[in-house]
C-alpha positions as CSV (number, residue, x, y, z in Angstrom):
1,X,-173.3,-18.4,-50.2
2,X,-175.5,-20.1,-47.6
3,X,-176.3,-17.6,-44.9
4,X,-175.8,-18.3,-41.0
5,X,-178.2,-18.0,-38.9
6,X,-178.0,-16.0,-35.8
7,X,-179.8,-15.8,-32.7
8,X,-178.6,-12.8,-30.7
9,X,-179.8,-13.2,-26.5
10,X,-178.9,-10.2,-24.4
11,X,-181.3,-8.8,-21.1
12,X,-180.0,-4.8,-22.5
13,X,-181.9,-3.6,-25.3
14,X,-178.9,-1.1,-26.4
15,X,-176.8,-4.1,-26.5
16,X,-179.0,-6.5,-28.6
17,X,-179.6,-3.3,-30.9
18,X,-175.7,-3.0,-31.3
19,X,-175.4,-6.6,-32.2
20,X,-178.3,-6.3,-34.4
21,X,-176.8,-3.1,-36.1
22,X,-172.9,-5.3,-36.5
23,X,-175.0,-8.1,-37.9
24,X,-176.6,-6.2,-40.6
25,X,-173.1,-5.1,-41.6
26,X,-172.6,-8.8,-42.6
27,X,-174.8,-9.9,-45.6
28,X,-173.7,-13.8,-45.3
29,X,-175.7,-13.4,-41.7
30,X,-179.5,-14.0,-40.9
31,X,-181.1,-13.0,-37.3
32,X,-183.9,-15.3,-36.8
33,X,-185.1,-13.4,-33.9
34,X,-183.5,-11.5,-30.5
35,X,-184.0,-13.0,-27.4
36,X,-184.2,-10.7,-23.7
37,X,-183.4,-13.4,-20.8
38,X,-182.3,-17.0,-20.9
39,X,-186.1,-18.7,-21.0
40,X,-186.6,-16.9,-24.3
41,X,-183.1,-18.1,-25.6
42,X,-183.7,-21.5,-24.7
43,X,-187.1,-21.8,-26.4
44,X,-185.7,-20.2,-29.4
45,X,-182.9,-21.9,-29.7
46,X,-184.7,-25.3,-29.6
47,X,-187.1,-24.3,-32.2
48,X,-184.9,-22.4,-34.6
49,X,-181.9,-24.7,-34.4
50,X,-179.5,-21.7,-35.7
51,X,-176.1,-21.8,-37.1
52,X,-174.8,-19.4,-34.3
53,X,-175.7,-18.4,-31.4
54,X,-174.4,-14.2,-29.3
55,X,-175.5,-15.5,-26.0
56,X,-174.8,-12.8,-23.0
57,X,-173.2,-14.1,-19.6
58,X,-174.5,-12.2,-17.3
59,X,-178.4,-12.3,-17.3
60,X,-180.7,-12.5,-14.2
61,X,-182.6,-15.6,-13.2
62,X,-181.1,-17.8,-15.8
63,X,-177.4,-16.7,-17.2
64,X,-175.5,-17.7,-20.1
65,X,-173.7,-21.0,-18.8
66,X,-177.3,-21.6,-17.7
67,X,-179.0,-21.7,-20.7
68,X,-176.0,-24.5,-21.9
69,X,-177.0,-26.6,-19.0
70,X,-180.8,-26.1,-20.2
71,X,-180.1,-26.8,-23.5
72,X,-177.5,-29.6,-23.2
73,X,-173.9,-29.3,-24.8
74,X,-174.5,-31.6,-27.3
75,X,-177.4,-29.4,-28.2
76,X,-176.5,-26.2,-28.0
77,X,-175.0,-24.4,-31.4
78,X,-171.6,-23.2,-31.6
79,X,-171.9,-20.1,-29.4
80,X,-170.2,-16.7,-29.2
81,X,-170.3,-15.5,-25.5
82,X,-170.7,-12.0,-24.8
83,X,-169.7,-10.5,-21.8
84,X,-168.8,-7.5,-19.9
85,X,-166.1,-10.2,-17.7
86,X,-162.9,-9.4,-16.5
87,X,-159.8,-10.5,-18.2
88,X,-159.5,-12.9,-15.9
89,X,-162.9,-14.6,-17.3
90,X,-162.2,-13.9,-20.5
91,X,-159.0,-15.9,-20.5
92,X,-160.8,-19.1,-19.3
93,X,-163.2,-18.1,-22.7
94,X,-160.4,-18.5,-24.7
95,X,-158.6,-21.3,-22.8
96,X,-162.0,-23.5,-23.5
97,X,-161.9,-22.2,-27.5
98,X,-165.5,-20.9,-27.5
99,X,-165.0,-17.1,-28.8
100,X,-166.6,-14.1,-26.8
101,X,-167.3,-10.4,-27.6
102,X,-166.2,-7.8,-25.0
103,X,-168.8,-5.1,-23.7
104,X,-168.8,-2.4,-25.3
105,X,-168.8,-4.1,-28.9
106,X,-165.9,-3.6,-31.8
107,X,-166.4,-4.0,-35.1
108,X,-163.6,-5.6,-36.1
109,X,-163.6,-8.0,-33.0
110,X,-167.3,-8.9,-34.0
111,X,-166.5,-9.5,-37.8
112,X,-163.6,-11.9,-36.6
113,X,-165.4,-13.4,-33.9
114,X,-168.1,-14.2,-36.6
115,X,-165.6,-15.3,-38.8
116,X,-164.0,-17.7,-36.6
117,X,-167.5,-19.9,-35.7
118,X,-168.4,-19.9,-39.4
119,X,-164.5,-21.5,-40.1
120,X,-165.6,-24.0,-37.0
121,X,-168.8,-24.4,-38.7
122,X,-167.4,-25.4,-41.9
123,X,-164.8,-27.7,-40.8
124,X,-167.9,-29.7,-38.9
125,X,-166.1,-29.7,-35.3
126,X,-169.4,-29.8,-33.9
127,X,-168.0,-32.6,-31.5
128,X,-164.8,-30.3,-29.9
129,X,-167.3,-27.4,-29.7
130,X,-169.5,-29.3,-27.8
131,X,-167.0,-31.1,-25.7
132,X,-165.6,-27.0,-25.3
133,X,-169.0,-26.2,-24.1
134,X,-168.9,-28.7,-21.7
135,X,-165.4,-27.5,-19.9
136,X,-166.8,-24.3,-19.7
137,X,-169.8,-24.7,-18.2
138,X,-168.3,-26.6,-15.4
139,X,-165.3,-24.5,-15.0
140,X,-167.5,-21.5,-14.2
141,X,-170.1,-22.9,-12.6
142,X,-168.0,-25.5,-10.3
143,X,-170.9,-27.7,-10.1
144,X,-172.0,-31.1,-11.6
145,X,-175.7,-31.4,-12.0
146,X,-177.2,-34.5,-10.3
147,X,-180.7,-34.5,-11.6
148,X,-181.6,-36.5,-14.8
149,X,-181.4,-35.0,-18.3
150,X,-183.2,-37.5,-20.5
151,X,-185.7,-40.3,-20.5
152,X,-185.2,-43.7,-22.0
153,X,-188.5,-45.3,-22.7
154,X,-189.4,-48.6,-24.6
155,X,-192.1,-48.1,-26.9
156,X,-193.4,-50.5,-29.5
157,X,-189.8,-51.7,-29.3
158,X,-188.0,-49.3,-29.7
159,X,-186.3,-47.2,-27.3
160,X,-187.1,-43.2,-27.5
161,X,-184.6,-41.1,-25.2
162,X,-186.7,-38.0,-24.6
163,X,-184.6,-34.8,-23.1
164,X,-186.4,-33.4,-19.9
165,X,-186.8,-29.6,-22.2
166,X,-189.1,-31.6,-24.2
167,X,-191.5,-32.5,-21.7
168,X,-194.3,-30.0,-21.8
169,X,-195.7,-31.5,-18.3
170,X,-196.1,-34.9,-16.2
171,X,-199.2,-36.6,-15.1
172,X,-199.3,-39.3,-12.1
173,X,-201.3,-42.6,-13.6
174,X,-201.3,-45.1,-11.2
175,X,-197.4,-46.3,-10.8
176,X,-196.5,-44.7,-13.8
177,X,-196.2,-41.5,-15.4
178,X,-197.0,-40.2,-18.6
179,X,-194.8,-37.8,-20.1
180,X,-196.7,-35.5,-22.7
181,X,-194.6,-34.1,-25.1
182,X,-195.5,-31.0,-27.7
183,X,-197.4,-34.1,-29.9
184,X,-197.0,-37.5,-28.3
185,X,-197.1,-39.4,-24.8
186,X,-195.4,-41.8,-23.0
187,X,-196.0,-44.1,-19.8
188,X,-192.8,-44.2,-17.6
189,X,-192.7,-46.6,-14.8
190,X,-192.2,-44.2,-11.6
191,X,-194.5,-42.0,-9.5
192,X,-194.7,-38.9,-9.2
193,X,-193.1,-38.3,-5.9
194,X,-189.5,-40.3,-7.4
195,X,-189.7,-38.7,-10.4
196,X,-189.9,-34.9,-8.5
197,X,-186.3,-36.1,-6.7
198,X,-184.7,-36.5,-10.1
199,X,-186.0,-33.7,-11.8
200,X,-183.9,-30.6,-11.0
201,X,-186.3,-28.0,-9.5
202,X,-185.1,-24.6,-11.4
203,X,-186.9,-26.2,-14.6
204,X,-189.6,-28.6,-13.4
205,X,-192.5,-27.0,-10.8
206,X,-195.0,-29.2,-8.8
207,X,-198.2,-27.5,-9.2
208,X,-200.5,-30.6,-8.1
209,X,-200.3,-34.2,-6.6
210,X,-200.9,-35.2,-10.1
211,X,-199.0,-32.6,-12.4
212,X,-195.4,-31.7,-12.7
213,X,-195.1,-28.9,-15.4
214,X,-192.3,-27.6,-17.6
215,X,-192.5,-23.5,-17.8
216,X,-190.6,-23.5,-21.0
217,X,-194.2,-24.9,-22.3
218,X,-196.5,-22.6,-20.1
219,X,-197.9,-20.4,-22.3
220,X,-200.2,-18.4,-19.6
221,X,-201.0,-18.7,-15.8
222,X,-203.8,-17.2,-14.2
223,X,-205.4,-17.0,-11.0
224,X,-209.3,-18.4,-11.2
225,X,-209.7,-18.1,-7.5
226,X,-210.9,-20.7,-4.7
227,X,-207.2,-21.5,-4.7
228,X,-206.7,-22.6,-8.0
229,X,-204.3,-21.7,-10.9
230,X,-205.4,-22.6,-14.5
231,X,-201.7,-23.4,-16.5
232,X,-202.3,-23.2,-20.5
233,X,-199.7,-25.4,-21.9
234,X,-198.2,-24.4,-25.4
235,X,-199.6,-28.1,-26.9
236,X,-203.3,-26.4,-25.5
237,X,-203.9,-28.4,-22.8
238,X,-204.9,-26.8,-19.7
239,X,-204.4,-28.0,-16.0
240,X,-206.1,-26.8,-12.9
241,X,-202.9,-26.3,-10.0
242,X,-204.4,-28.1,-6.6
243,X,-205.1,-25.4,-3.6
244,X,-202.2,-26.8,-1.3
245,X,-199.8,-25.4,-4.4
246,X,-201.0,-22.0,-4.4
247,X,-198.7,-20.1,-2.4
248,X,-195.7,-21.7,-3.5
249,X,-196.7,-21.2,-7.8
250,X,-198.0,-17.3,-6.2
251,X,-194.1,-17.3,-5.2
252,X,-193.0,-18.7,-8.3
253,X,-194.5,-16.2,-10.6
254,X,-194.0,-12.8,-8.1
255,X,-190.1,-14.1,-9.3
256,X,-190.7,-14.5,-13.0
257,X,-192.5,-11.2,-12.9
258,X,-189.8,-9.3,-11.0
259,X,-187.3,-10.1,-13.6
């Protein structure tokens, strides 16, 4: 039998070692790797593409509807929310057909739970999952994002629509921008001014008059003085942050550290 793989995200290191514990219980189940916040769960998710998906609710800085919005709903695996919610919020889980696990965990609930998303899984309902996600994520977070999501650009002709996660960063050229991606660039007819109005700014930071980066793709930030911040990129690339950023990226990071 073809084994699920499982991404298990949860800030509580007793709580990811319970899942992991349930999960080894279960030998038609694979954890690819554990995830503490909703930055790691994003990156990991996009690069592992699992089967499944524990994803906590209540993380600081970027919770688990969060990480769906990040992501996208057409995106995101089928996902079991776990959550230490009132019954109140766990009746809108159920409402919306996307399972969740009760804090603190049951066996039996868990093997179920798992049960149930592998059924989904087999049956290919990725569509009413994703459509599921969708309801949920607006009913809890009453609020309907109005920045942009993808890029539609004609290359070579042929159109490419790039989702904004993949953008490692942007760089002003002229009346255009280029959008570098993990392998690839693009020109984009916009500045950089528009495009930092579209771009929603709790995933996109300004660090120059020329460079808008991603931090999902920042693979290290340091202070090189006069100023400046040096951003190393996860393609390699590194980009010097102009002085008039430097106390805003300074504020930036004193929040990613606090977390």
């Amino acid at each position: 039998m073809k084994r699920t793989r499982l991404i298990i995200v949860d800030d509580e290191p007793d709580a990811r070692e319970r899942l992991m514990e349930l999960a080894a219980q279960d030998a038609t189940l694979e954890v690819v790797t554990t995830c503490r916040n909703g930055n790691e769960a994003v990156l990991a998710i996009l690069k592992h593409k699992p089967d499944l998906v524990l994803l906590d609710v209540q993380m600081p800085q970027m919770n688990g509807f969060d990480v769906v919005r990040r992501i996208g709903a057409d995106r995101m695996p089928p996902t079991i929310f776990v959550t230490a919610y009132d019954q109140y919020a766990l009746k809108a889980f159920e409402v919306n057909a996307v399972d969740y696990l009760l804090k603190p965990y049951d066996d039996t609930r868990f093997h179920a739970s798992v049960a149930k998303a592998r059924k989904l899984i087999a049956m290919n309902t990725s569509d009413k999952l994703t459509g599921r996600l969708m309801d949920l994520v607006r009913d809890h977070l009453h609020e309907h994002s109005d920045f942009i999501e993808t890029f539609t650009i004609r290359d070579k002709g042929r159109d490419h629509v790039i989702h904004v996660d993949d953008v490692v960063f942007l760089r002003a050229e002229g009346n255009y921008l280029k959008l570098i991606l993990a392998d690839k660039g693009f020109l984009y007819r916009m500045t950089m001014n528009a495009v930092e109005t579209e771009l929603d700014p709790g995933r996109f930071q300004r660090i120059h008059r020329s460079y808008i980066v991603n931090p999902l793709h920042v693979r290290s930030t340091r202070y090189s003085g006069n100023n400046e911040f040096i951003f190393t990129m996860a393609n390699g690339e590194r980009i010097v942050s102009g002085r008039s950023y430097k106390e805003q990226i300074a504020k930036s990071l004193a929040r990613s550290e606090a977390i």
